[in-house]
C-alpha distance (Angstrom), angle and dihedral (degrees) to the residues before:
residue distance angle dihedral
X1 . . .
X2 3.62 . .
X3 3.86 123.6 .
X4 3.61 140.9 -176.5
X5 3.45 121.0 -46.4
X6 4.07 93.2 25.1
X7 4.19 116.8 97.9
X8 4.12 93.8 -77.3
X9 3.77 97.9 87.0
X10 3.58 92.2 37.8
X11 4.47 89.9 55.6
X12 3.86 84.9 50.7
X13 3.99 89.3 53.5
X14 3.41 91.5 46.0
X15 3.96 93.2 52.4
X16 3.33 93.1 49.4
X17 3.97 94.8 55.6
X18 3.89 93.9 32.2
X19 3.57 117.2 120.5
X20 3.95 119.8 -156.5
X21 4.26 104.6 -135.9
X22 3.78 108.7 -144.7
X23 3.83 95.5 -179.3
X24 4.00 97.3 57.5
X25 4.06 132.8 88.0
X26 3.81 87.8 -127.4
X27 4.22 114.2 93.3
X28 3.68 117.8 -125.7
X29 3.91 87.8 -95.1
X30 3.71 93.6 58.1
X31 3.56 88.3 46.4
X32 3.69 94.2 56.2
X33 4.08 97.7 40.5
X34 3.98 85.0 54.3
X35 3.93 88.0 57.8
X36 3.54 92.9 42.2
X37 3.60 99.4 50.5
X38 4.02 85.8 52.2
X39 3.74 97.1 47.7
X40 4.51 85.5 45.0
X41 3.58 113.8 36.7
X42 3.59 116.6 -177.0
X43 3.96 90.6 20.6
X44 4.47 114.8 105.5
X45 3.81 107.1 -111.9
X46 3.94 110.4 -177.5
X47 3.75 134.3 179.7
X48 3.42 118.2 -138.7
X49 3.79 135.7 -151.3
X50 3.89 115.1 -87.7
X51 4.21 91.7 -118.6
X52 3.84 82.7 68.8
X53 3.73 125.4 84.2
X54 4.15 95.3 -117.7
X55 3.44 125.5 36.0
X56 3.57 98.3 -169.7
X57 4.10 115.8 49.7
X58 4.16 119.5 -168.8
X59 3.78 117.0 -162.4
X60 3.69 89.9 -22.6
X61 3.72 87.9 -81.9
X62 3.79 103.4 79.6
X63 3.83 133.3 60.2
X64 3.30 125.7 -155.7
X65 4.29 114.0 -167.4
X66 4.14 120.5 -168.5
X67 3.43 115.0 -146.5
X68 3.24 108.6 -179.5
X69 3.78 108.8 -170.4
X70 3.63 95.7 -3.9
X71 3.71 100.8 -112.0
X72 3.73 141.6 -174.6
X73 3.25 91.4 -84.5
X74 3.79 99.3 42.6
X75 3.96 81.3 59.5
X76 3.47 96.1 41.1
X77 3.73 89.8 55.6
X78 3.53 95.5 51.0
X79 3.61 104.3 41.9
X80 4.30 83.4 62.8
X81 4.10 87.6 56.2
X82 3.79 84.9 79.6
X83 3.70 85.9 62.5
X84 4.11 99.1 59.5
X85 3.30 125.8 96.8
X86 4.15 91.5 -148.1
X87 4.04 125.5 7.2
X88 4.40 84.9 -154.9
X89 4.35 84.8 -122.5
X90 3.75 135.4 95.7
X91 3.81 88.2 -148.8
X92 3.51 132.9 32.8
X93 4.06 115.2 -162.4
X94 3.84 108.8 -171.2
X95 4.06 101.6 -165.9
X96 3.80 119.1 -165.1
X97 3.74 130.3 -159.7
X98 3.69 145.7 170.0
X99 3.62 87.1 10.7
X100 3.87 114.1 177.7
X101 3.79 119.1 -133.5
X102 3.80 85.9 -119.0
X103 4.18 90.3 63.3
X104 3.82 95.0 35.6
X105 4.23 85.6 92.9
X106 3.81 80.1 53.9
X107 3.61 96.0 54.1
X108 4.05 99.5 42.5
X109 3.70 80.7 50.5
X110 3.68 101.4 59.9
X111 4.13 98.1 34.6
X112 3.80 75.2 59.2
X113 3.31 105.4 57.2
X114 3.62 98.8 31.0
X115 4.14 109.3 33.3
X116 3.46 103.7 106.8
X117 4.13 124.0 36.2
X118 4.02 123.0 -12.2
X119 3.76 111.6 176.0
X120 3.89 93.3 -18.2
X121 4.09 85.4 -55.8
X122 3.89 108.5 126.7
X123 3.94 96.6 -131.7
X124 4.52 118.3 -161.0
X125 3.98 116.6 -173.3
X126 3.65 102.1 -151.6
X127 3.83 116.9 176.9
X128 3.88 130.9 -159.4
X129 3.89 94.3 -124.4
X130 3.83 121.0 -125.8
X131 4.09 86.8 -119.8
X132 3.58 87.8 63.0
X133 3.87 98.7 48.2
X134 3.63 88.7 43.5
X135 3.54 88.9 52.8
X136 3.84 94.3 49.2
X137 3.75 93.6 52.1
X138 3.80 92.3 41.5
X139 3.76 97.7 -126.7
X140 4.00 111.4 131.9
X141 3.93 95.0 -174.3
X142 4.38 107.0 150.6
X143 4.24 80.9 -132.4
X144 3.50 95.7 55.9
X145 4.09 100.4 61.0
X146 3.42 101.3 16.0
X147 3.77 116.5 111.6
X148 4.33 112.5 -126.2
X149 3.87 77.0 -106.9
X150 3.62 104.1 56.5
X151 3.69 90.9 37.7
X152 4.17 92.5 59.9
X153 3.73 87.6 49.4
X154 3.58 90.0 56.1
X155 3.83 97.2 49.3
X156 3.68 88.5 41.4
X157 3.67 91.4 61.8
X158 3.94 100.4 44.2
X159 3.37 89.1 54.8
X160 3.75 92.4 42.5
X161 4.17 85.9 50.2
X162 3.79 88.7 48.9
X163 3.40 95.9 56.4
X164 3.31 106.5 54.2
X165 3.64 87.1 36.0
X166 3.89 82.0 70.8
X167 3.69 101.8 38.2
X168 4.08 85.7 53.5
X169 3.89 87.0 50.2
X170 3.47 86.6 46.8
X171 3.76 90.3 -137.1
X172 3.93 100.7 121.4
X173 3.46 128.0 39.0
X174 4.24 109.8 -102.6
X175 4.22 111.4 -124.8
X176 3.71 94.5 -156.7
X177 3.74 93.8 -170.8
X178 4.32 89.7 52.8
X179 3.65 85.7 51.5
X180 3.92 93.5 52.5
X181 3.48 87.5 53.4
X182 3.71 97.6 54.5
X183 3.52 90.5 39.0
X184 3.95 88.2 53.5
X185 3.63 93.0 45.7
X186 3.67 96.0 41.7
X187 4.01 91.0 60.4
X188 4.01 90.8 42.3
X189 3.33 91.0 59.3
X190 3.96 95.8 37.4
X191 3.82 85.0 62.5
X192 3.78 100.4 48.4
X193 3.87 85.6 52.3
X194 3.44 96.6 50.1
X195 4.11 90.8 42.5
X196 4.12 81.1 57.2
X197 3.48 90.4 47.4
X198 3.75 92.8 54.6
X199 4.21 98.8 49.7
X200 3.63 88.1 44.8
X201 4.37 89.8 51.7
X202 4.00 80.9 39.8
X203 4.13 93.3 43.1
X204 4.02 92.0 45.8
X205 4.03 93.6 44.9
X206 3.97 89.1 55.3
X207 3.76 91.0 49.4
X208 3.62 84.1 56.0
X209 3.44 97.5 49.5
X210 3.88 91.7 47.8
């Protein structure tokens, strides 16, 4: 297994600051092998052809897998890694990007069931957040970056506002059990965003510490 101060940490960094390049003849793979050979000279960084499960392979001991979009058959492939008896790789980095809010359930699903060890392989889910890909394409639109999460809490609470907005104004009659309800359901999902928030803090600090 790899450990700190070997090329592991260094991939992770790399991912984190890598930048997929729409308007350019190389794929995404290519892409990625040219800023890992910069970032690890004098270690062997190969691409590998899409039927196989990495596309980008570091030192022979590290996999690197694209999903771009996380789709149906991004999950389908990776709910049959439970299956193996060996994945051939010290460390397995599952990288997501350009994920659509309809796959995100997808995604949580699989870094749930597979962060961790598969088949003695130490496997990461790492994911290209939507901040960052709105950032890159300049667009600052709330629906763009927000999680489905974040973006219920944020229609909860307009509506919440504009309710008692109205019964204050006295112009609309005030439903106090509707109200409860959105109130109730407002703080529900308050807490299950803030319980993400905290295992992604708690996910990013052990990267660091890797």
């Amino acid at each position: 297994m790899t450990t700190t101060g070997e090329p592991y940490p260094v991939v992770a960094g790399v991912l984190e600051r890598w930048e997929p390049e729409p308007d350019t003849s190389m794929t995404d793979r290519q892409t990625l092998r040219v800023a890992l050979d910069a970032a690890l000279p004098g270690v062997r960084v190969e691409t590998r052809p899409g039927t196989e499960l990495c596309d980008v392979v570091v030192g022979g001991t590290i996999g690197v897998t694209l999903c771009r979009g996380f789709t149906t058959d991004h999950a389908r492939e990776f709910r049959s890694l439970e299956e193996r008896r060996t994945l051939g790789y010290d460390h397995l980095v599952i990288y997501g990007y350009d994920i659509p809010p309809a796959r995100l359930d997808a995604w949580r699903a699989s870094r749930w069931r597979l962060s961790g060890s598969v088949a003695g392989t130490s496997v990461e889910f790492l994911r290209r957040t939507p901040e960052e890909e709105a950032d890159e394409r300049g667009r600052r639109s709330l629906w763009q970056y927000a999680d489905p999460e974040t973006a219920l809490v944020v229609v909860l609470s307009a509506i919440t506002v504009d309710m008692l907005r109205r019964m204050l104004s006295g112009g609309a009659s005030f439903y106090p059990m509707l109200l409860f309800i959105i109130l109730v359901t407002l703080l529900v999902f308050g807490y299950l965003l803030w319980l993400h928030n905290v295992q992604e803090t708690e996910s990013a600090r052990q990267r660091e510490n890797a």
